[in-house]
N, C-alpha and C positions, 0 to 999 in steps of 0.2 A: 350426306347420307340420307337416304329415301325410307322409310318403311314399309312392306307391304304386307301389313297383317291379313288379306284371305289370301293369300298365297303361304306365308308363316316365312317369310323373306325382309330381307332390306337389297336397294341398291347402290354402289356408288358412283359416282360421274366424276372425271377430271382430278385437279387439285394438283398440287405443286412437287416436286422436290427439289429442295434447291430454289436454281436456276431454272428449272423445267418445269414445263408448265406440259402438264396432261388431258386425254380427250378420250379416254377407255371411260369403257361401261363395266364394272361387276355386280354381280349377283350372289349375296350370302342365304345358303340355307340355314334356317335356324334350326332345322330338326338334324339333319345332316352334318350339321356345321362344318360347311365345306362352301370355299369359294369357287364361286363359277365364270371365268369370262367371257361376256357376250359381246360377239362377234355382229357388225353388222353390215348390210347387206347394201349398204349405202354408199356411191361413190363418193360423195360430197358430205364430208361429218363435223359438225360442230367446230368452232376451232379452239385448240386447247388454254386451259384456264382454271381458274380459282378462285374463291372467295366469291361463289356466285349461289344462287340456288335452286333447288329441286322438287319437285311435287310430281302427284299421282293425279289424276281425276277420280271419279267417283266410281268407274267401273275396275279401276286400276289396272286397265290395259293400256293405259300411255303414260311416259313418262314426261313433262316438262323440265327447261334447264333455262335459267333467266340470267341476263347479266353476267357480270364476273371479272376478272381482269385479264387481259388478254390481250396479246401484239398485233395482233389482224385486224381486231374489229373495234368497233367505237360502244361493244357494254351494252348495246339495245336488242340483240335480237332476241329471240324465244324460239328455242328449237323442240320438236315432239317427237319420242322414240316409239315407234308401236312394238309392244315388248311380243304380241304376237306373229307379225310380219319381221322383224326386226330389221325397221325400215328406220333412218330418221329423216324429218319433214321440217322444215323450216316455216316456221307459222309469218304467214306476213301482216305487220301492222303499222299502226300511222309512226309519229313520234315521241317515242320511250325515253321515258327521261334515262340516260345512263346510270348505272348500281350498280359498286362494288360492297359486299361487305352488308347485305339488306338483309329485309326477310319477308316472303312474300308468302301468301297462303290463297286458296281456292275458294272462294265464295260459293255457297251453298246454292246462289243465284249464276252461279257458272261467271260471275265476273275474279278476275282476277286484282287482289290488293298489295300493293306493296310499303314497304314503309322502311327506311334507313338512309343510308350515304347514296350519294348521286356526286357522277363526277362532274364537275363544272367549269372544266379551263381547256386548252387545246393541249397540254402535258398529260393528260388524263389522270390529273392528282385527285385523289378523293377525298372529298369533305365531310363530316356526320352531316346529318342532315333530321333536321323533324318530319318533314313533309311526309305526303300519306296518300299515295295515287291509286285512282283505280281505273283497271283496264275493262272494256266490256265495248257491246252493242247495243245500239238503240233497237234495233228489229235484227232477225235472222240471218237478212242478205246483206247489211251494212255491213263494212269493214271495220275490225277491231279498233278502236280510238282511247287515248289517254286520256285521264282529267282529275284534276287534283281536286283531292276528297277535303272541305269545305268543315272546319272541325269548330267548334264551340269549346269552351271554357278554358282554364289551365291547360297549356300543353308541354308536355317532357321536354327535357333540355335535345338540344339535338345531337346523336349519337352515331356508333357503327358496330362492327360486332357485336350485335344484341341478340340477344332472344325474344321470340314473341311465340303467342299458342293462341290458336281461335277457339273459343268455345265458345259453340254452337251455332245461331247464323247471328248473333247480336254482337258479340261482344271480343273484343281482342287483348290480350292482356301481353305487357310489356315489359321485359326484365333488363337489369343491367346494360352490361356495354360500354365503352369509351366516350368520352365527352368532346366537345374543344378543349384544347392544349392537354390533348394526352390521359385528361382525368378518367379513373375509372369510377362507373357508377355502380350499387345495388339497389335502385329504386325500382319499384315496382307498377303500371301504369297500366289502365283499364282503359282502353276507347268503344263508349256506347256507337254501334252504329244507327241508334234509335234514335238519335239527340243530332244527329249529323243533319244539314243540307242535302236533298237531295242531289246529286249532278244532273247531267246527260249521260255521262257513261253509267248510272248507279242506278238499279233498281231496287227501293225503298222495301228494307227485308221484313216488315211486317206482311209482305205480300206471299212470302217463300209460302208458310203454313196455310195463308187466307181459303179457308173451305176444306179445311181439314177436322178434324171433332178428335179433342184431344191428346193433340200435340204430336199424333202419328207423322206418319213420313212423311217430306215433304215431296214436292212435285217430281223433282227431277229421278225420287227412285223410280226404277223402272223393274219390273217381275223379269229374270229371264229363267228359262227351263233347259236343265240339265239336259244333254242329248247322250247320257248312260247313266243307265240304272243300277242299281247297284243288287247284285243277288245275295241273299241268306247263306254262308257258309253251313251246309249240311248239320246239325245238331244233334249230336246221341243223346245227351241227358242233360238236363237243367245244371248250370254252375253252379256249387256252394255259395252261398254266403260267404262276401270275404269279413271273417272275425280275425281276432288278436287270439295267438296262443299263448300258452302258461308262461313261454321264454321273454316273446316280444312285451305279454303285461311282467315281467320283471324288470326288464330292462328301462318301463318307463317310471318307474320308482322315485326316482332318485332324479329325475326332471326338474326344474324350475316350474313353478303354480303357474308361474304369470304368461310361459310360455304355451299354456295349454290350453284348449279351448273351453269358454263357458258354458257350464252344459246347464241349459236352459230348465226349469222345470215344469216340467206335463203333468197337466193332468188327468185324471182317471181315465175320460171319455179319450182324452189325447193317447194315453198308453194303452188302453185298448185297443185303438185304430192301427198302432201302429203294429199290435200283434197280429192285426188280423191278414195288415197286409203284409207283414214277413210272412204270415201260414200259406196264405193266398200266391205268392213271389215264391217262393224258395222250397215250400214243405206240401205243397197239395200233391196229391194223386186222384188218379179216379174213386170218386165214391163207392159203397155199396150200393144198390138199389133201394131206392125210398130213403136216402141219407142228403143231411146235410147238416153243417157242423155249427150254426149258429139257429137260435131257439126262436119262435115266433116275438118273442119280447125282446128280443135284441135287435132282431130285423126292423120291427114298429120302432124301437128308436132309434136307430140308423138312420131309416125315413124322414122321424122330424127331425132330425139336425140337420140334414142334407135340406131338408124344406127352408127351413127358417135361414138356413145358409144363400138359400137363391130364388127366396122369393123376392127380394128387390133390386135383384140382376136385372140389366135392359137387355131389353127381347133382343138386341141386335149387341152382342156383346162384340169390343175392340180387345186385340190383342197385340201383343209384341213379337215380331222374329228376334232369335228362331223358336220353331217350335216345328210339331209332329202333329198330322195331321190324318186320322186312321176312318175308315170306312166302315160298310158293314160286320159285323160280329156275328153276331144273331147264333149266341150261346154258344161259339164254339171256341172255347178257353185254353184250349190247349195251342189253338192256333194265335191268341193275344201272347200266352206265354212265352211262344218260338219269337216273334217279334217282338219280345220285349228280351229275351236271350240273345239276340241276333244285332240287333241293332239300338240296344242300351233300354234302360228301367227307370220308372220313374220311385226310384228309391233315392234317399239321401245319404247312404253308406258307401255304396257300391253303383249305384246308377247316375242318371245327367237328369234329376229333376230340377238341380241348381241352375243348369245351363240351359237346357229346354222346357218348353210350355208344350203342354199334349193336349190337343182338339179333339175329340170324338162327335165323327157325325151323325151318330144315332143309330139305329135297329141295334141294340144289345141284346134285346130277346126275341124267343122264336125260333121255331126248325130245330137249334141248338140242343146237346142235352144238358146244358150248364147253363142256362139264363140267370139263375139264383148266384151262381159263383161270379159271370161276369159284372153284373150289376152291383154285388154286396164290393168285388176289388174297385170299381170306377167309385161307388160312394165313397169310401172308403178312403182312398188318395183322396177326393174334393174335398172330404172334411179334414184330410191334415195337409194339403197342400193350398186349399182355396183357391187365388186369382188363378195359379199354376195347370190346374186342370179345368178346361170345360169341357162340360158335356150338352151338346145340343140334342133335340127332340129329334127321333124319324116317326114315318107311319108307324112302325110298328111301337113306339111308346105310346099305344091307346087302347082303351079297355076294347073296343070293339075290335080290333084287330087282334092284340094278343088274346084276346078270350078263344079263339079261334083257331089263331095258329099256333098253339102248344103252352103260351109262357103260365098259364091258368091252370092248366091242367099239372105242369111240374112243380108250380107252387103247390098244392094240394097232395100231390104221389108222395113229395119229398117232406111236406109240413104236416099234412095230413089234414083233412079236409075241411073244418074249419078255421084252423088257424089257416091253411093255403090260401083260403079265400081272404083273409081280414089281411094278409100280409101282400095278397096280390091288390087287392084296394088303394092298399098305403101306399105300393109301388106306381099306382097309376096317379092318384094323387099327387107325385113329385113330380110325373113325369109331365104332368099340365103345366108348370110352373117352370120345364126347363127351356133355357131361350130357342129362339128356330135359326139364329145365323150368328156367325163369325167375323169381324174386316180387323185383315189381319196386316197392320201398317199402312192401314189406310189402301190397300192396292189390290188386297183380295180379300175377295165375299167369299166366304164358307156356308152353304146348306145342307141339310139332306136331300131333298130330290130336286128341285132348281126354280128356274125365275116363272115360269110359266109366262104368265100376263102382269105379274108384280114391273113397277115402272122406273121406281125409286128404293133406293135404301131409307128414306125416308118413311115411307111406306111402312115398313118392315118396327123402325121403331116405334112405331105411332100404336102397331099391335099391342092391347094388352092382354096380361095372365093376370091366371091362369086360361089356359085354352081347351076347352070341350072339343073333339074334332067333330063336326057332323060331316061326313063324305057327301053327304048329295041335296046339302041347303045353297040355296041359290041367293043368300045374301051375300054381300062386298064384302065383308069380313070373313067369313065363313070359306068364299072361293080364296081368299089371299092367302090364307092357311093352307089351305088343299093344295096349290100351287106349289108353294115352300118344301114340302111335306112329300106331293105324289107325283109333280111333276118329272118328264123326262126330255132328252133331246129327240129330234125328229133321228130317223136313220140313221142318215149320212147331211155329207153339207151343200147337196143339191137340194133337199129339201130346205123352203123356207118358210115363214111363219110362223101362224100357231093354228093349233087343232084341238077339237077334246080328247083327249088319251082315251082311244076305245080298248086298248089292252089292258086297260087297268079300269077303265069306267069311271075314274075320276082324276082330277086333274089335267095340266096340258102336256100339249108336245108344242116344243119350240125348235126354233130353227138356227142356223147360226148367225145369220141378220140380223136375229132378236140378241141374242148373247152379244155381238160386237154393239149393236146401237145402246145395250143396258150400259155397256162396259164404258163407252164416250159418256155417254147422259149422267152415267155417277164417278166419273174419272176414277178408274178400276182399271186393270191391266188383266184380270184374270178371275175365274169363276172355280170353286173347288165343288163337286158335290160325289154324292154317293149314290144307294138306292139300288143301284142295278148291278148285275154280275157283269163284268168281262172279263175276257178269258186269260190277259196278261193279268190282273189284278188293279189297273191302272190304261186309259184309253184318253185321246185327244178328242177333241171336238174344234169347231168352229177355229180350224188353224190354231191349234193351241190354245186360245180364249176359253177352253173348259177342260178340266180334268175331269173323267169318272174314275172313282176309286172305291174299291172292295176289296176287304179284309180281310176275308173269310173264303178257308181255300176248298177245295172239291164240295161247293156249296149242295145242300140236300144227299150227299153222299153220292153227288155220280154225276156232278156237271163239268171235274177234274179239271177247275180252274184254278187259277195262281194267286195268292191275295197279297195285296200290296197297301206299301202307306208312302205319303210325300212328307218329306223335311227339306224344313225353308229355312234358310239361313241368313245370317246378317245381313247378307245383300241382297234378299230376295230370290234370291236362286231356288228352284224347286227341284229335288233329286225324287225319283221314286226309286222307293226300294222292296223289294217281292220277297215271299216265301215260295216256292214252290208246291204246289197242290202234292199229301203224301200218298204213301204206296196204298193199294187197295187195304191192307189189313190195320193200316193205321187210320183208315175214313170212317173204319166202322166204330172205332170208339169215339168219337166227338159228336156224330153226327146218327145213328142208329147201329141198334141192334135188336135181332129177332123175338127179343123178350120186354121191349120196350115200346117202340113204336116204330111206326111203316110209314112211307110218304105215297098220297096218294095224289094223279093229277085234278088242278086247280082251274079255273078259270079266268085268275088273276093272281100275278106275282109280280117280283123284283127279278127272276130272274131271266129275264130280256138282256142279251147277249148285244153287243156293240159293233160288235166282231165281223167279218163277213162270213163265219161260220157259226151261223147262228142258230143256238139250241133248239129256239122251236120247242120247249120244253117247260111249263113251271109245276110245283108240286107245292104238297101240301103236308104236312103231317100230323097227325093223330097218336093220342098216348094211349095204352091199354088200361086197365083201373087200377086206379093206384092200390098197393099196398100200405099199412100203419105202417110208417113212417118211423125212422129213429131220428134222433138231432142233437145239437149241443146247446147248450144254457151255460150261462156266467157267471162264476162263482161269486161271491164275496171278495177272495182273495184274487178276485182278475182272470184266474184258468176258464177252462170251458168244458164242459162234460155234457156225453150223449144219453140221450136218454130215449128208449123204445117207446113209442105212444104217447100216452100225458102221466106215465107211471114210470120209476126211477128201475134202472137194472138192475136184475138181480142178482148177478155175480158180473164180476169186472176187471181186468188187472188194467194198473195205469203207467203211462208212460208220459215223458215231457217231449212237449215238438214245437220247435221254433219258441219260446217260451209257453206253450199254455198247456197247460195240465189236462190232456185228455182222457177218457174212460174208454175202453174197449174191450 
């Protein structure tokens, strides 16, 4: 029996009844739980048997089947099923020691090891056996060869039906199993392959990770990219909270304690957060105008905790798959929400922030009319989830830029004019100190706008923070930021090299020459960034070697584009998954309306189309004067309540939402 956990299967090959000996392939679904039998396409199939064994590779489109016992053959050969073709292939190799009764597993280093009974007479009787062989190649085009793996210290008695489990590329551990004359064993036995001799057939596994930083993937994963996307099932309204009602908390009454889980204790700062992201997840609506529900004094401390949280983050932060990977925003919150309705939340109740890690590539603010609400839910998660969430820097996390394009001006309408200003400060403040890239498994680099001239990953961590942006200093440090930050792809992938970005007046345009030689030079498989609109929400570059991806759907309210995010899973696999751009009446509340602000044309943007219908179009937008502002402030007892100007309301009736005690 096989397992094939990204498929959510096992398989089984062969095995006995009786007298009969078998050569069928099945397939158990575990969602289904239904068996399937795989028919194959092959005239010449394995020949039937038992007591032998079976493994996957690392893409788990093939299956291996070794040894066994069986009247045909002499126990050496190794046959491959391609479970896509449903072909099987008979692998050819030197001389295999014959096994019945083994256990053999796939080296990380793509050698094959085995370890148990070998038969050794012309009766084909099996004997336990200790020895410990490994299959493999000295170079690419040599033929497969045997060699027995060379073991130091105590070695187990010699055995047969046993158990063995690899864990991870060093170590083998060894259970039970039959002795000579019959005894049964339960010892248990560890073989370091660090401590081993190397062979000829053996390549020395401290080499598998060598040039890796942090124990990320090793060499042989490989990125591959989904060829369908996956669409947003259409969304009427945000889902409840899933809670306990009055029946189900009866029912658990009368439980065992020890069966239940530990509920940790938070504190203050901790239960706050968490209220703010149920209000933010589950309980927001659009504001009134000049509103927003937390006080300038909760904002400035939100700031420094997120600060003190990531200022000794490295500029080039590592991650783990899986994880979610989202594009532009730039304040428009209702479209974070549908993709977090659509394709799961990073909540611990009801959502997958246990199973996924969420990336954000930067522009949170700007254009948007919700920059304050997207920014306060992203701190917000970082400070109760930590490594869980990153958040990287784009252009527009900088005073000179969002002073500009709106996120200054909303601070101020909605806080009210000095506190807007001391609150927009603090915001830019964190936003110096947030890192500029992602390697996520060691295989993919994550930026905001891309490589430009940058030559190494090295590079990149060598930057330090906090980071001031100057757009047009023409130091080495100053341009590698600008790069990170402003940079775009050339058009198309005829163009090659690099150039100054004259559409944007700072940073480059690269080519896809550049992205595949960055990609060999820092052994990368794949490049994620952001920055610019396309019209699917997600576009190729450089034959797949880049994704661009944005978020944020009918950007400026009329470029009626689709925003998408990519999810990377265990194996590297990259799905994009889109919202659909909504209907005209629903672009105007994210994005303007007539008593708000107007978009006017720019001379520089993000939104440069990829496309071969390309907009030709970027815009800009402006807020009208703010009016005094209402807001919320934080009780003693943990609630929140609004308050008109810097003076307390005067009449008020209250209600409770999501837990926090608001005024209205």
């Amino acid at each position: 029996m096989t397992s094939l956990p990204r498929n959510n299967g096992l398989l089984l090959f062969g095995g006995d009844r009786g007298n009969i000996f078998l050569n069928d392939l099945w397939y158990f679904d575990i969602t289904t739980e239904r068996w399937i039998k795989r028919t194959a396409k092959s005239r010449k199939l394995p020949a039937p048997r038992c007591f032998h064994t079976a493994f996957t590779d690392k893409s788990q489109n093939h299956l291996f089947v070794l040894g066994g016992s069986c009247k045909e053959e002499k126990n050496t050969s190794i046959h491959r099923f391609d479970l896509r073709s449903n072909l099987w292939i008979e692998v050819k190799t030197g001389d295999n020691p014959p096994c019945i009764g083994h256990t053999s597993h796939l080296m990380p280093t793509q050698d094959l090891l085995l370890y148990g009974t070998h038969v050794t007479d012309s009766t084909h009787t099996a004997y336990p056996s200790k020895d410990c062989h490994v299959l493999g190649r000295t170079s690419k085009t040599s033929p497969i060869e045997c060699a027995l793996l060379q073991t130091v210290g105590e070695a187990p008695h010699a055995r047969q039906h046993h158990a063995s489990v690899l864990v991870g590329p060093k170590m083998m551990f060894l259970e039970a199993g039959s002795q000579e004359q019959q005894l049964q064993s339960n010892s248990l036995f560890a073989l370091d392959f660090q401590t081993c001799p190397a062979t000829p057939r053996r390549v020395p596994t401290e080499s598998v990770n060598q040039g890796r930083r942090g124990g990320m993937k090793a060499r042989g994963a490989k990125v591959t990219l989904s060829l369908t996307p996956v669409k947003a099932r259409k969304m009427r309204a945000r889902p409840e909270p899933v809670t306990l009602g009055r029946n189900a908390m009866r029912r658990t009454q009368n439980l065992n304690p020890d069966l239940l889980p530990t509920q940790d204790k938070t504190s203050h700062d901790q239960d706050f957060t968490l209220k703010v992201i149920n209000y933010l997840l589950t309980k927001w609506t659009a504001p009134d105008r000049g509103t927003f529900f937390l006080t300038t004094k909760v904002l400035l401390s939100l700031c420094n905790q997120v600060l003190s949280h990531i200022a000794n983050d490295d500029t080039l932060v590592e991650m783990k798959a899986p994880c979610k990977v989202f594009g532009d925003i730039h304040g428009q919150f209702f479209d974070l929400l549908e993709f977090f309705a659509a394709f799961g939340s990073p909540d611990h109740i009801s959502g997958d922030i246990k199973v996924f890690n969420y990336l954000f590539l930067g522009d949170y603010v700007d254009r948007g009319m919700y920059s304050l609400e997207v920014v306060t839910l992203l701190f917000a998660l970082k400070l109760q989830y930590r490594s869980r969430i990153v958040l990287l820097r784009g252009n527009h996390e900088a005073p000179d830029t969002n002073l500009t394009y709106g996120f200054q001006d909303e601070c101020k309408e909605r806080l009210g004019v000095e506190g807007g200003e001391t609150v927009w400060r603090a915001f830019n403040k964190v936003f110096e100190h947030l890192p500029l890239a992602a390697l996520v498994e060691g295989r993919i680099l994550c930026v905001h706008g891309g490589i430009g001239k940058v030559q190494t990953l090295d590079e990149i961590r060598r930057i330090k923070r906090p980071i001031p942006v100057r757009l047009h200093s023409n130091g080495a440090a100053d341009q590698l930021v600008t790069d990170l930050l402003w940079s775009d792809p050339t058009q198309g992938d005829g163009e090659t090299g690099t150039a100054p970005n004259s559409d944007r007046g700072v940073g480059s345009l690269f080519g896809p020459d550049i992205v595949l030689k960055f990609c060999k030079r820092n052994e990368i498989d794949l490049i994620i960034r952001a920055h610019q609109v396309v019209m699917d929400g997600y576009e190729y570059f450089a034959k797949g070697h880049l994704i661009t991806v944005f978020s944020a759907t009918n950007y400026c309210g009329r470029l009626k584009n689709n925003g998408a995010m990519l999810e990377i899973n265990q194996e590297l696999l990259v799905t994009p998954k889109f919202i659909e751009r909504p209907v005209e009446d629903e672009a105007v509340v994210q994005t303007s309306t007539p008593s708000t602000h107007q978009y006017l044309s720019s001379s520089s943007d993000d939104t440069k189309s990829l496309t071969a219908s390309k907009t030709g179009q970027v815009f800009d937008n402006v807020f009208v004067p703010p009016t005094p502002p209402r807001r919320f402030d934080e009780k003693k007892a943990g609630g929140l309540t609004m308050e008109q100007g810097s003076s307390a309301p005067t009449s008020s009736s209250t209600m409770n939402v999501a837990g926090l005690e608001v005024l209205v």
